[in-house]
C-alpha positions in Angstrom: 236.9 -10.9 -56.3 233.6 -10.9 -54.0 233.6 -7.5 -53.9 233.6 -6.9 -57.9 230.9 -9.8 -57.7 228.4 -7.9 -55.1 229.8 -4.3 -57.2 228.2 -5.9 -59.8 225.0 -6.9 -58.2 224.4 -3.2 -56.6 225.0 -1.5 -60.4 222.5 -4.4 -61.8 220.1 -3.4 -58.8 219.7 0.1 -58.9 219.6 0.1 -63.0 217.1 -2.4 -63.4 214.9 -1.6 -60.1 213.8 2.0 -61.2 212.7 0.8 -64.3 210.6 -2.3 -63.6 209.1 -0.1 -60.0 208.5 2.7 -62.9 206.3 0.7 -65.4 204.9 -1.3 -62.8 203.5 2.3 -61.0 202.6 3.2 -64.4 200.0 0.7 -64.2 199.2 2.0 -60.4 198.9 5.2 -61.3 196.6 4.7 -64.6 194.2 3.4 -62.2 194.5 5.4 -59.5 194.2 8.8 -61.3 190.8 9.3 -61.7 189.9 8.3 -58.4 191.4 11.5 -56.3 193.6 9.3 -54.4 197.3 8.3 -55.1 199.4 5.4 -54.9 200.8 6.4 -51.6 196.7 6.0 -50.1 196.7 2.5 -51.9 200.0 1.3 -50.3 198.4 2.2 -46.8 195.3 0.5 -47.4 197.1 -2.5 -48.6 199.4 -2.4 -45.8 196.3 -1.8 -43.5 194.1 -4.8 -45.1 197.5 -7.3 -44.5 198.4 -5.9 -41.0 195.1 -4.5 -39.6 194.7 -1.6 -37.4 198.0 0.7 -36.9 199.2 3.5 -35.2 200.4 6.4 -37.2 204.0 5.8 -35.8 203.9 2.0 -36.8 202.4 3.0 -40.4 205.2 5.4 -40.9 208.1 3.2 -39.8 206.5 0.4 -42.0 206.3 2.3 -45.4 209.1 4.5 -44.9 207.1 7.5 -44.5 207.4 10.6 -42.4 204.9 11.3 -39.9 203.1 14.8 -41.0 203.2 12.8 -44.3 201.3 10.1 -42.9 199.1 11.9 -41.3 198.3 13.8 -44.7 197.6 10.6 -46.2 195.4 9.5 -43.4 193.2 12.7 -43.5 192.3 12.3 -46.9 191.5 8.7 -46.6 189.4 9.3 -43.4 187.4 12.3 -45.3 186.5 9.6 -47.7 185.6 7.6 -45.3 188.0 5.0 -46.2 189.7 4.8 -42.8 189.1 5.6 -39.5 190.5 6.7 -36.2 190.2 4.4 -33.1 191.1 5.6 -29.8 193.0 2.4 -27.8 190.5 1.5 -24.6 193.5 1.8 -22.4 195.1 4.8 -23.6 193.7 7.7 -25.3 196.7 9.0 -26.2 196.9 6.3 -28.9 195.1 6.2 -31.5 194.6 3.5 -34.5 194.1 3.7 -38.0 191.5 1.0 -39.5 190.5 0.2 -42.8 186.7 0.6 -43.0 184.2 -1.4 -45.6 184.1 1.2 -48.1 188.2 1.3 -47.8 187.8 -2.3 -48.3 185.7 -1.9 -51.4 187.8 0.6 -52.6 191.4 -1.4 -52.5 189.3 -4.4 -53.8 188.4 -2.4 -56.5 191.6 -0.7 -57.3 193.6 -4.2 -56.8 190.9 -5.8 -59.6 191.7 -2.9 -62.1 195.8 -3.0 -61.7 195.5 -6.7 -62.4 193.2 -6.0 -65.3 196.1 -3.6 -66.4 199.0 -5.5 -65.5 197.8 -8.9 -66.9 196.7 -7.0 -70.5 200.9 -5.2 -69.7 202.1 -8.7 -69.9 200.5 -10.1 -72.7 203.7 -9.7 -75.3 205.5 -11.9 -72.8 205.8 -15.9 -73.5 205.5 -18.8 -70.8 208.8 -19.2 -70.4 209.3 -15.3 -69.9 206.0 -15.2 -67.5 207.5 -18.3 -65.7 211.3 -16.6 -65.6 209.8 -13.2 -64.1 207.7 -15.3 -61.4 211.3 -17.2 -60.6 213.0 -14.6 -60.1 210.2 -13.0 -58.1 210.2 -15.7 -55.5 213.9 -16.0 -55.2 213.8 -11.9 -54.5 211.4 -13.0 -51.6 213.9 -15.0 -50.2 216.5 -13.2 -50.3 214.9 -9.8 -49.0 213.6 -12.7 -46.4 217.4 -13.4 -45.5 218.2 -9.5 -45.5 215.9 -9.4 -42.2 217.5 -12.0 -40.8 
């Protein structure tokens, strides 16, 4: 019986998740497109804003990203001067990836238009589906919370 209930569980996860990460980048990528970066550069930035500086290992390993494609990403954001490089005062060999004020700007900016796009996305929803989605939201959070565990 447990298995047929966690069968059940997996089909409704990977039917429903592609859809709702699909509209949901839709919005993303509306705002993103004319701005000659992609979502992959926002995602960084984000995760660099939340966790300051990085090192190209640890920003790979945290968004499930290889390496040479980090370091494409990087390059792009650092020739827009959204980034930079840091070498570590100990060790030269390492080297950090910082979010710099215009970077800052930028994923402000970006962040500001998504919700614009996002909140005018969910205005055919009621309260009690608004509420429902933000429920099941949290109770995601705590379970992806007990999946670390």
């Amino acid at each position: 019986m447990e298995n047929k209930y966690i069968d059940g569980i997996f089909d409704e996860l990977i039917s429903v998740f592609p859809i709702f990460t699909k509209r949901i980048f839709e919005i993303s990528d509306n705002t993103t497109r004319n701005n000659g970066i992609a979502r992959a550069h926002v995602n960084l930035m984000r995760f660099l804003k939340i966790e300051g500086a990085c090192t190209m290992t640890d920003l790979g390993k945290m968004l499930y990203v290889s390496k040479p494609n980090i370091t494409v990403l990087v390059n792009k954001l650092v020739e827009f001067h959204m980034v930079k490089r840091m070498l570590d005062k100990n060790d030269r060999r390492i080297i950090y990836i910082e979010l710099t004020d215009i970077g800052c700007i930028c994923l402000e900016k970006h962040t500001e238009a998504m919700k614009i796009a996002f909140s005018k996305s969910m205005q055919k929803f009621s309260i009690d589906d608004l509420t429902l989605l933000k429920e099941t939201l949290n109770n995601m959070k705590i379970i992806v919370e007990k999946m670390e565990e």
